[in-house]
C-alpha positions, 0 to 999 in steps of 0.5 A: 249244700250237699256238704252241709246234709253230709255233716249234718248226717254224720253228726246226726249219726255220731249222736245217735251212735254216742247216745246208744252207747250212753243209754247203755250206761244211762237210759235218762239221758236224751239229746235233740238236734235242731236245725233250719234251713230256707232255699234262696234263688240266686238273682239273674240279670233280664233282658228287656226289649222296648218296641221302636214306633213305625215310620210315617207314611204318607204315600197312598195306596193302590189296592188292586182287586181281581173279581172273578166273572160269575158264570153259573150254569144250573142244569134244574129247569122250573117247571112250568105253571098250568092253571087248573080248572076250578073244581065246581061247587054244587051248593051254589046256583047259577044265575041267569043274567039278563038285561033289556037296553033301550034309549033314543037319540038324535038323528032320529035314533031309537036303539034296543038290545035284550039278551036273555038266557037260560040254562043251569050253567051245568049240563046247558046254557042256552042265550037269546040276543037281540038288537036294533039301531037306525038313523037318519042323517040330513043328507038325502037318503043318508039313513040306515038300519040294522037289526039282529037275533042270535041263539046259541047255546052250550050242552054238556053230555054225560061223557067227555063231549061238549056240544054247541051250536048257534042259529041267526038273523042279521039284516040290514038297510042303507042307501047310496046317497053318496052320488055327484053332482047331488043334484041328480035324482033318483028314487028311493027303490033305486038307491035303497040296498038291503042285505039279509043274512041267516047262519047257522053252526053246530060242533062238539069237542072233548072237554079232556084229552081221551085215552089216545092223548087226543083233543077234537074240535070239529064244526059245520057252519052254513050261510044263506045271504042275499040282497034285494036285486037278486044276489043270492050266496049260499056258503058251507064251512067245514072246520076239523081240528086234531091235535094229538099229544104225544108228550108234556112238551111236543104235540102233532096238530092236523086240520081240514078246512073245506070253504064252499061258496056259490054266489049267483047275481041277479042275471042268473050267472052262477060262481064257484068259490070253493077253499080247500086246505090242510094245516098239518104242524109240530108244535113244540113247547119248552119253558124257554122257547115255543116252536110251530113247525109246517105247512099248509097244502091248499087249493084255491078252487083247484089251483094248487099253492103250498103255504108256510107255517113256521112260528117261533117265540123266544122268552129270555130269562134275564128280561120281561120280554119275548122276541117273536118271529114267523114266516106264515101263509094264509087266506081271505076268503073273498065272498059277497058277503065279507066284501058286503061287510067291509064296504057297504055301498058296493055293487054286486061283484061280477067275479070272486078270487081269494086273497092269498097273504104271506107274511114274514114278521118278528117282532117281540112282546111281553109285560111290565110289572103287573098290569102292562103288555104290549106288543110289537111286531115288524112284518114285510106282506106279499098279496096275491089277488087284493080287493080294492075298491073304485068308485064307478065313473058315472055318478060315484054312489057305488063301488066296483070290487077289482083285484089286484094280481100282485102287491107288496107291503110292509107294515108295523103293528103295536099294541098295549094294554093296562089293565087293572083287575075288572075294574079298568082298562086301557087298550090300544093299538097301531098299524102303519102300512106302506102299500107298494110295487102293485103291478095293475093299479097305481095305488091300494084303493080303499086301504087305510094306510094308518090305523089307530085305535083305543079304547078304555073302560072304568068303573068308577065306582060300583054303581058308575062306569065310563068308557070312551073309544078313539078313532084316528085313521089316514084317509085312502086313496081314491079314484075320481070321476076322470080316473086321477087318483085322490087321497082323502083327508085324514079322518079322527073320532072320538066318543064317550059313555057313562051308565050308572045304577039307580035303583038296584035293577035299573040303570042309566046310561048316555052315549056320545058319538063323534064328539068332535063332529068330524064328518070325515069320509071312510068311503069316497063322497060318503059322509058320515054323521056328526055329533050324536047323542043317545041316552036311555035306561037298562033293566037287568034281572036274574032268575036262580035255578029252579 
């Protein structure tokens, strides 16, 4: 191609070249040159690759996987949740609420209950409570009454102190009507047993913690109690709590507890039963664990014993419990009148010692959803000085009080609870005992070894409520006339209630006792009544602040 331009050049030059020279002799002649060309690709051959088709196969795989473990560690903590205080609103006024119950049943039974109270629910709150309830079995002399009023009330000063106080009256009737052989014969005077008491308490603590991080919580507490052969009991009880924060999570807790009793009998011979102890502690609260650390320096009238405080409870994230564990020490202080009130068919006791407890438990608790809790709780007690209970050997109708030096127990409590805002509840629990290596006497006489217990409560509808408690206990050991020990039957109760609203301050209600009509025996050769029933009206009124 190169070849052809060349050509074509020269020819091209030769022309031009031959036709300045003819202009020269003529200038009217012209010569034109034409020419075409078009370039051409040569064909080349291509390769061409045709794709071969995999073989088959039928084997199956085997597919191996390596999942790390997933360990992760997060070094932020949520913080805790603190409730706090609803801010009051003062466009609103405090109602007073108060109600009168009455009813009447068989067995000869009227019943009264009133509370009134009074107040702003401000700067004070002042409540009255009075009731009465007696009853007359078909047994001779199995009849009883009680009757009692309360005033208590709350004043708020002007600083950051908060002052209560309470004073009252309790007395109560019932007979020794539980003597064999029941042919014997006695008066009404001889059996009749009345005890009468008169309380009184006053206290103040801080409503916030003052400029030093520190809460107070000290009250006095006085109690006269008698009964009519004579027995006389006065006690005074001074109660100082301390607790000094000393950071979000760590606080100091220091206390004073000075118990004084001084019970003389009808003879005129006078008994000291003073208590004295400190309870000083370190407790320490995380998000994940609750530690109180200390122990408690007391004197039992003047006998020196230091006592354990240690408490843990352990809350693991990953579940919805808490596990729980202590090694504690602590007292019951043993008075006529707490002697009086657990077993009313006692004589006078002829001496007072305390019962000191320790207890090594660990147990766990926690909730299920949003209205289940429960708790259960494993513990192994030592007893020093127990109160058990003997029939005397002549007739039975009393109980003598003695005291055991030394005994072991082991014992497993639960509990549970459902409960669905204020409109139902269900609670229960258990205590299974197993009294053991008792040093004086062969058996706990008086101690129930099984207890159980429930209660529920429904309002059924807003003018309609139900409750119902259950009752269910192995019977103790006893003591009979020729000193064999006994063991009573087991013992099951049950009863029911109902109250609805007919008009918009009166109300019904209908009450069932021992709906079974067990007439089981708590305390040896006392039995107790059967079915009952009671019924009546409630008036309930409020009055706004004036």
């Amino acid at each position: 191609m190169k070849r052809i331009l060349i050509i074509m050049a020269f020819v091209v030059g030769a022309s031009s070249s031959y036709a300045q020279t003819r202009n020269a002799d003529s200038s009217k002649k012209t010569v034109v040159v034409t020419s075409s060309y078009k370039p051409v690709l040569k064909p080349v051959t291509k390769i061409n690759f045709n794709a071969t088709a995999p073989a088959l196969d039928s084997s199956r795989p085997i597919l191996n996987y390596n999942v790390p473990s997933q360990n992760l560690f997060f070094s932020y903590q949520p913080v805790a949740l603190k409730p706090l205080a609803l801010a009051v609103d003062s466009t609103l006024d405090w109602e007073n609420h108060n109600y009168v119950k009455a009813g009447y049943g068989n067995f000869s039974t009227p019943y009264l209950q009133a509370k009134l109270s009074l107040g702003d629910g401000k700067g004070s709150i002042m409540n009255l409570h009075t009731k009465h309830i007696s009853s007359k079995g078909k047994i001779p002399f199995q009849q009883y009454s009680r009757s009692s009023a309360v005033v208590d009330g709350v004043l708020n000063s002007s600083g950051n102190n908060e002052w209560r106080g309470s004073v009252g009256f309790e007395n109560s009737t019932q007979h020794w009507y539980g003597y064999r052989p029941d042919t014997l014969k006695f008066t009404k005077d001889q059996l009749k047993q009345t005890f009468s008491t008169f309380h009184a308490n006053a206290g103040f603590r801080n409503r916030e913690k003052n400029a030093f991080g520190i809460d107070y919580n000290p009250s006095l507490g006085l109690n006269l109690f008698g009964d009519n052969r004579g027995g006389k009991e006065t006690s005074l009880l001074l109660n100082a709590p301390i607790t000094k924060t000393v950071a979000e999570d760590f606080s100091i807790n220091v206390g004073l507890v000075a118990d004084l009793t001084s019970y003389s009998r009808g003879s005129g011979e006078n008994i000291k039963n003073n208590l004295y102890y400190l309870n000083p502690s370190l407790l320490i609260k995380k998000p994940t664990i609750t530690v109180n650390a200390g122990v408690t320096p007391s004197w039992d009238n003047s006998q020196f014993k230091l006592l354990p405080n240690f408490t843990g409870v352990l809350k693991l994230p990953d579940y919805p419990f808490a596990i729980q564990a202590g090694w504690i020490g602590y007292y019951n202080k043993n008075t006529f009148q707490s002697l009086a009130a657990f077993n009313p068919y006692i004589f006078q006791p002829t001496e007072l010692l305390n019962t000191r407890i320790t207890e090594q438990y660990a147990g766990f608790k926690g909730s299920g959803g949003n209205h289940f809790t429960y708790n259960v709780r494993l513990s192994a007690l030592r007893y020093s000085n127990a109160a058990l209970f003997i029939n005397d050997s002549i007739d039975g109708k009393t109980f003598r009080t003695v005291y055991e030096p030394s005994m072991k127990a082991i014992r497993l409590h639960g509990e549970m609870g459902y409960t669905v805002q204020d409109k139902f509840s269900l609670l229960g629990a258990i205590n299974l005992t197993n009294y053991r290596a008792l040093e004086v006497y062969d058996k706990a006489f008086g101690l129930l070894p099984v207890e159980v217990t429930a209660g529920l409560r429904w309002q059924i509808l807003k003018d309609l409520q139900w409750k119902s408690d259950f009752f269910f206990w192995d019977g103790p050991q006893y003591m009979d006339k020729n000193k064999n020990n006994r063991k009573q039957k087991p013992a099951v109760d049950l009863s029911t209630g109902l109250e609805f609203t007919i008009l918009p301050k009166l109300s019904l209600w209908l009450q069932f006792n021992n709906l079974l009509n067990n007439r089981y025996e708590r305390w040896n050769q006392y039995e107790v009544l059967g079915f009952n029933v009671l019924g009546g009206v409630v008036y309930s009124f409020s009055q706004g602040k004036k």
